[in-house]
C-alpha positions in Angstrom: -16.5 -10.0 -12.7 -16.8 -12.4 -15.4 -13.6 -11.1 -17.4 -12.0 -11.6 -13.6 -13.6 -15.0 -13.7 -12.4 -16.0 -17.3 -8.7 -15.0 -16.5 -8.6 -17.6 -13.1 -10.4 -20.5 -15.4 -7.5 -19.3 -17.9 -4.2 -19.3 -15.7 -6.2 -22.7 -13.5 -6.0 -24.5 -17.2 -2.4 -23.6 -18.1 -1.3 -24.3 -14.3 -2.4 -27.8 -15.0 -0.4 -28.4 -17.7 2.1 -31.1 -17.5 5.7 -32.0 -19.0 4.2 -34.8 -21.3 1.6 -32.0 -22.6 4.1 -29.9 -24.1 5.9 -32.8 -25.6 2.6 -34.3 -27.2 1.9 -30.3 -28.6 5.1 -29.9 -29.7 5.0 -33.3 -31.7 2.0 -31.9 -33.7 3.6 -28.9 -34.8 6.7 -30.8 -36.0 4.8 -33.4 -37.9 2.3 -30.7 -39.1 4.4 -27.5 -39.9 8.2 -28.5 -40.1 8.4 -32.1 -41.8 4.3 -31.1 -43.4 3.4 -34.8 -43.2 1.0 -37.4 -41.3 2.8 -40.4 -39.2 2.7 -41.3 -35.9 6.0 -41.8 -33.3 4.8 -45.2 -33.3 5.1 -45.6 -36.7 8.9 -44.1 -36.9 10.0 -45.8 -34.2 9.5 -49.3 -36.3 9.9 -47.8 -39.2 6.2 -48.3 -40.4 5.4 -44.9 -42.4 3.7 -45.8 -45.4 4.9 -43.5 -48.1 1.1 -43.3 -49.9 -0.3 -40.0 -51.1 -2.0 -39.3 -47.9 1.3 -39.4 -46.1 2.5 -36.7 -48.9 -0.6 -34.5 -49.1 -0.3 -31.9 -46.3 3.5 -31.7 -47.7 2.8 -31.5 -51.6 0.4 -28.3 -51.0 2.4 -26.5 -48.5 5.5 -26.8 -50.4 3.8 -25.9 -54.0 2.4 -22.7 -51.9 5.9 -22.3 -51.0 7.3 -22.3 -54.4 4.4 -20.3 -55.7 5.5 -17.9 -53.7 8.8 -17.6 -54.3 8.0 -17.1 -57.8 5.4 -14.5 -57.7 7.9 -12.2 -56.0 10.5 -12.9 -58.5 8.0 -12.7 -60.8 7.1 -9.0 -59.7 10.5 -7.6 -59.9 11.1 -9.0 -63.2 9.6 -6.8 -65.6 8.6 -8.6 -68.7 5.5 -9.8 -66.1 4.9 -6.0 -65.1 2.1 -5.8 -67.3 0.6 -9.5 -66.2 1.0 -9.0 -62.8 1.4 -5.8 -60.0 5.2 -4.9 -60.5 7.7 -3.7 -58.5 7.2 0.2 -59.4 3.5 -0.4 -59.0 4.1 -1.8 -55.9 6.2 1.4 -54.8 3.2 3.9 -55.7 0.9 2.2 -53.8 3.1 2.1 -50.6 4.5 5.4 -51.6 8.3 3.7 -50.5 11.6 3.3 -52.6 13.6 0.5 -53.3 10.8 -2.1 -52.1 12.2 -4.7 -54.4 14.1 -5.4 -51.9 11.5 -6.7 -49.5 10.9 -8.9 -52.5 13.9 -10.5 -52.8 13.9 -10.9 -49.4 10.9 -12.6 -48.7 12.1 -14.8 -51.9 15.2 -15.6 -49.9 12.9 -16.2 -46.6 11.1 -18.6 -48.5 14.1 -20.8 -50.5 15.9 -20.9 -47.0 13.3 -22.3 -45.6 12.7 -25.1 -47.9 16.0 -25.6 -48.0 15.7 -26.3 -44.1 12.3 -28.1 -44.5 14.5 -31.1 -47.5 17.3 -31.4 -45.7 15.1 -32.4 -42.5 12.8 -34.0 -44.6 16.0 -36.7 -46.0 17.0 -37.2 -42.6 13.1 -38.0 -41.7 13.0 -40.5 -44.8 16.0 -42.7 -43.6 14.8 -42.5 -39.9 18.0 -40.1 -39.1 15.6 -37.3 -37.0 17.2 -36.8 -33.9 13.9 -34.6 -32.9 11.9 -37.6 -33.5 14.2 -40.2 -31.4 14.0 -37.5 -28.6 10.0 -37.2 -28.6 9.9 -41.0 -28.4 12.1 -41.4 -25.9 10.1 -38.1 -23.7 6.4 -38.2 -25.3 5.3 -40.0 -21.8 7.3 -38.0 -19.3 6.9 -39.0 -15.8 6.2 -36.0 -13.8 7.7 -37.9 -10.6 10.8 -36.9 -11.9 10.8 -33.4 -11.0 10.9 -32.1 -7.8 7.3 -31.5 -5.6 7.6 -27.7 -5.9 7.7 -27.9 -9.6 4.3 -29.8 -10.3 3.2 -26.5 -9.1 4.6 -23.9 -11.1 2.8 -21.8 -13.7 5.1 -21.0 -16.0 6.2 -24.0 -18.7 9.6 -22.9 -19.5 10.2 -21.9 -15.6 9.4 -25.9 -15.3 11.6 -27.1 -18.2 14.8 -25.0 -16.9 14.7 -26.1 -13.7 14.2 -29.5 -14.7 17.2 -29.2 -16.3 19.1 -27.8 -13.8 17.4 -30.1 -11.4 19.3 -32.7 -13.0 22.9 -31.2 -13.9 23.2 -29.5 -10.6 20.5 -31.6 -8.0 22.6 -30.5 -4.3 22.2 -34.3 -3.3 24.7 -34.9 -5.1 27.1 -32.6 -3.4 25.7 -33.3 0.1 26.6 -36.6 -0.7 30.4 -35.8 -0.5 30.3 -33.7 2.5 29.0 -36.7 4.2 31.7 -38.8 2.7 33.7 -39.2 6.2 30.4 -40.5 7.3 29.0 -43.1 5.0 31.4 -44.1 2.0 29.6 -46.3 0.5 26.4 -43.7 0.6 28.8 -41.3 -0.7 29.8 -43.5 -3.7 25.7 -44.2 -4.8 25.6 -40.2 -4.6 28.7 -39.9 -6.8 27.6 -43.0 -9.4 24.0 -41.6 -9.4 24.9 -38.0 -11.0 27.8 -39.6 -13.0 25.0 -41.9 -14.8 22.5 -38.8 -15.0 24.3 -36.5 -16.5 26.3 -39.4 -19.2 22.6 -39.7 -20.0 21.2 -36.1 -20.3 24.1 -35.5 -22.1 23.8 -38.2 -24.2 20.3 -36.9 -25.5 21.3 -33.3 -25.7 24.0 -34.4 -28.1 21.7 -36.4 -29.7 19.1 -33.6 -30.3 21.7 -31.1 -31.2 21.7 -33.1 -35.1 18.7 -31.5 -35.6 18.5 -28.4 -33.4 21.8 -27.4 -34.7 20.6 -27.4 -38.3 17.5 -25.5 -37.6 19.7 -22.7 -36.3 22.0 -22.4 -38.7 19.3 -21.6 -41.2 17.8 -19.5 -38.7 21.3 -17.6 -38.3 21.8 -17.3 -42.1 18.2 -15.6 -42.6 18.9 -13.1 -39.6 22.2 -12.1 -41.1 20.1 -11.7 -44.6 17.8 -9.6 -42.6 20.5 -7.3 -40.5 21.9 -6.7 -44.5 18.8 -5.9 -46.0 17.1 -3.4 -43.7 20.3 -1.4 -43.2 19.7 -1.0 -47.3 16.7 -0.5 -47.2 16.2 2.3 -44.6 19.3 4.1 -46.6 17.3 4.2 -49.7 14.3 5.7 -48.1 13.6 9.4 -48.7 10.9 9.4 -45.5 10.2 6.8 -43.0 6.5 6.2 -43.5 3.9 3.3 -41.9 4.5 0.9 -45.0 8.9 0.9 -44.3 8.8 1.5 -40.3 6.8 -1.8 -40.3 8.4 -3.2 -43.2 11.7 -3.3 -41.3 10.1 -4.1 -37.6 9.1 -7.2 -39.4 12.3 -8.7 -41.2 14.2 -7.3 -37.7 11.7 -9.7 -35.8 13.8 -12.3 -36.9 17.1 -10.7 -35.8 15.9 -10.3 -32.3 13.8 -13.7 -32.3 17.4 -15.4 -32.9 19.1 -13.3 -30.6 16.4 -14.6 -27.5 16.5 -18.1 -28.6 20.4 -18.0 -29.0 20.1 -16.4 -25.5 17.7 -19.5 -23.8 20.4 -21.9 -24.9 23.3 -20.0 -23.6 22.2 -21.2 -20.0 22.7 -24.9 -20.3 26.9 -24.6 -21.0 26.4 -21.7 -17.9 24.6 -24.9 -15.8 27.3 -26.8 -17.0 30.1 -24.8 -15.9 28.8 -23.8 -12.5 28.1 -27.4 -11.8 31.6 -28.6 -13.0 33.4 -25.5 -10.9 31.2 -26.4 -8.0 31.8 -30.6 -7.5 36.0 -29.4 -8.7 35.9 -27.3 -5.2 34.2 -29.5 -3.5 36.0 -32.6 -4.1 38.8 -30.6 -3.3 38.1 -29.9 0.1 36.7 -33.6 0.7 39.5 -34.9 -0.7 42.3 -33.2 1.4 40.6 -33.8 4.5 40.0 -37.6 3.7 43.9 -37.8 3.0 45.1 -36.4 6.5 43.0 -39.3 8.3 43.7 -42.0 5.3 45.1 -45.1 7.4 47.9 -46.9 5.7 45.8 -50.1 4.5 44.3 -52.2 1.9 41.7 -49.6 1.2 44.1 -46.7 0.2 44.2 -47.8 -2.9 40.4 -48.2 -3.4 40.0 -44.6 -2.3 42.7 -43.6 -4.5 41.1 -44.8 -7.4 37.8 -43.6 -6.6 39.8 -39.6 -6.2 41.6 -40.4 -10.0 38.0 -41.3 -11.9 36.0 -38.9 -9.7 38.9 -35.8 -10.8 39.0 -37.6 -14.5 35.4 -37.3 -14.8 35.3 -33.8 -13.0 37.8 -32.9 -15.9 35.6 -34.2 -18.5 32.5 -32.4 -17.3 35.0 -28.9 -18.1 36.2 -29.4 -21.5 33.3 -31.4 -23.1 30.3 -29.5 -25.0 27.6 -29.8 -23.0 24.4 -27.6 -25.1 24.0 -26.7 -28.8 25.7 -25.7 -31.8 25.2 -23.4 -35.0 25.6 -26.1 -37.7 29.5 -26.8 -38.0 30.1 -23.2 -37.4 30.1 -22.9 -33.4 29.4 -23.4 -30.0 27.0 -21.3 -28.7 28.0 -19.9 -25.4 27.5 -16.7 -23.9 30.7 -15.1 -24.7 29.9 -16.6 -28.6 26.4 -14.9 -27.8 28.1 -11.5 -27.0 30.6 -12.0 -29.8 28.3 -12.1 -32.5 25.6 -9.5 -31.1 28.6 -7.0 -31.2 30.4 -8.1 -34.6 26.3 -7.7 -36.2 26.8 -3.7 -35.2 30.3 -3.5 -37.7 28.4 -5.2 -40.5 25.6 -2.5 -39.9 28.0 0.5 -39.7 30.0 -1.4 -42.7 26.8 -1.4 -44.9 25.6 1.5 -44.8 28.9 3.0 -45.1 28.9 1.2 -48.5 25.7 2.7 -49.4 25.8 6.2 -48.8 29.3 6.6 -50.3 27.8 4.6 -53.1 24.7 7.2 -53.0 26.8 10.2 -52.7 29.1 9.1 -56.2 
């Protein structure tokens, strides 16, 4: 009864979460554990961040455990510092394994990519160039008026950030509003002018965003490919699969499939995208050749001629522009990119450990 009790107190608390919630706990783990510093959005906004030792602390012992790191691992496949430290053949009698230097260099890798990821942010946070931060200003206090009633109401958080999104790329006011075109034109046109304004905007921000997300996964894509390559060598170089290499691998393929969700979540918003752009195409279509067999020959043809030529520019727009995220400068992530690269990672599998056990068998 009470364990019944503490689960409805549990999901009541998260179903009360709201939108500006998830923004303010998501600006605490960027400060704290991606840019490792203390500021407030106040204090980037007007460019106020005092550049003291307390402003430097949290970052100067994370990133010296960081390097730390990094060099004890080298350090233990090195073997000048075998008799200092546990080395690498050590390491392979206690776990009773083969070839764990690998997981070394590995987890060395891990660790340099990601500070290589955590200064490149960092430079861009130092000359105010953080498109994450400009987005958490601009979001931080989200008005939950702007979603629709059913919404408020919804358990799930990332249920209520899709839909929000989709709420606004594909609202069905907006279409309505052209099936009533015949009716109300000029009802038709604050329809038309609201979603052109909307989306210029929520594109707009998505670009804007992308100058950082887009860096974030490209690191993230680098150190998946880095763990597809090293598990396929290091499962061909075991003798026996025990405890120590089943989970040795689960854990550097957590990455692999962590990348493949995420990649997965942001193939939707080009989908949304698409869908909405193939949906207003057909039905301005259809509105379009009707209003033309009962056009009267007047001054306001050409009005409504120019309204068809910017509504069908902007229609055109909406197909061949970019709307969602990219890997860096490498590509567009989309969901034929998303099946693309799932199904070239299983060549470079088959290609490695081709490599290895005709390396093995020489």
């Amino acid at each position: 009864m009470a364990k019944t009790k503490m689960a409805i107190l549990s999901i009541e608390k998260y179903r009360n979460i709201q939108i500006s919630d998830i923004f303010h706990c998501g600006f605490e783990y960027w400060k704290n554990y991606t840019l490792r510093c203390e500021y407030s959005l106040y204090e980037y906004q007007y460019r106020m961040i005092s550049k003291r030792f307390e402003f430097f602390r949290h970052n100067i012992w994370i990133s010296f455990n960081a390097w730390a790191g990094i060099l004890f691992l080298l350090a233990m496949i090195w073997e000048p510092f075998n008799e200092i430290i546990i080395g690498n053949k050590h390491f392979e009698r206690i776990v009773d394994g083969k070839k764990t230097d690998l997981l070394l260099i590995y987890g060395a890798i891990s660790y340099s990519i990601f500070e290589l990821m955590w200064s490149h942010l960092f430079k861009n946070f130092l000359h105010y160039r953080s498109s994450m931060d400009d987005y958490l200003i601009k979001n931080i206090d989200y008005d939950e008026k702007q979603l629709l009633p059913e919404l408020h109401s919804s358990p799930s958080i990332d249920v209520k950030i899709t839909k929000s999104l989709k709420q606004k790329s594909t609202n069905p006011h907006y279409y309505r509003g052209h099936q009533r075109f015949n009716l109300n034109e000029k009802i038709n046109k604050i329809f038309w002018n609201r979603f052109q304004i909307e989306y210029v905007n929520l594109y707009a921000e998505t670009a804007q965003l992308n100058r950082t997300v887009s860096l974030i996964l490209f690191y993230m894509e680098t150190m998946s490919k880095f763990a597809i390559i090293f598990s396929c060598v290091f499962i061909s170089q075991q003798l026996k699969m025990n405890w120590m290499s089943f989970s040795s691998v689960m854990a550097i393929m957590s990455l692999f499939f962590l990348i493949l969700c995420l990649n997965c979540i942001i193939t939707t918003i080009p989908s949304i995208d698409k869908n909405c752009s193939k949906f207003i195409f057909y039905d301005l279509a259809r509105s379009q050749w009707h209003r033309f067999r009962m056009v009267n020959q007047s001054m306001t043809v050409s009005l409504v001629w120019r309204h068809w030529i910017k509504s069908n520019l902007f229609v055109q727009t909406m197909t061949e522009n970019r709307f969602g995220f990219t890997c860096g400068q490498l590509f567009f992530i989309t969901k034929f990119k998303y099946f693309e690269m799932l199904f070239l990672n299983l060549p470079l599998i088959m290609l490695f450990y081709k490599k290895i056990c005709l390396s093995g068998s020489i």
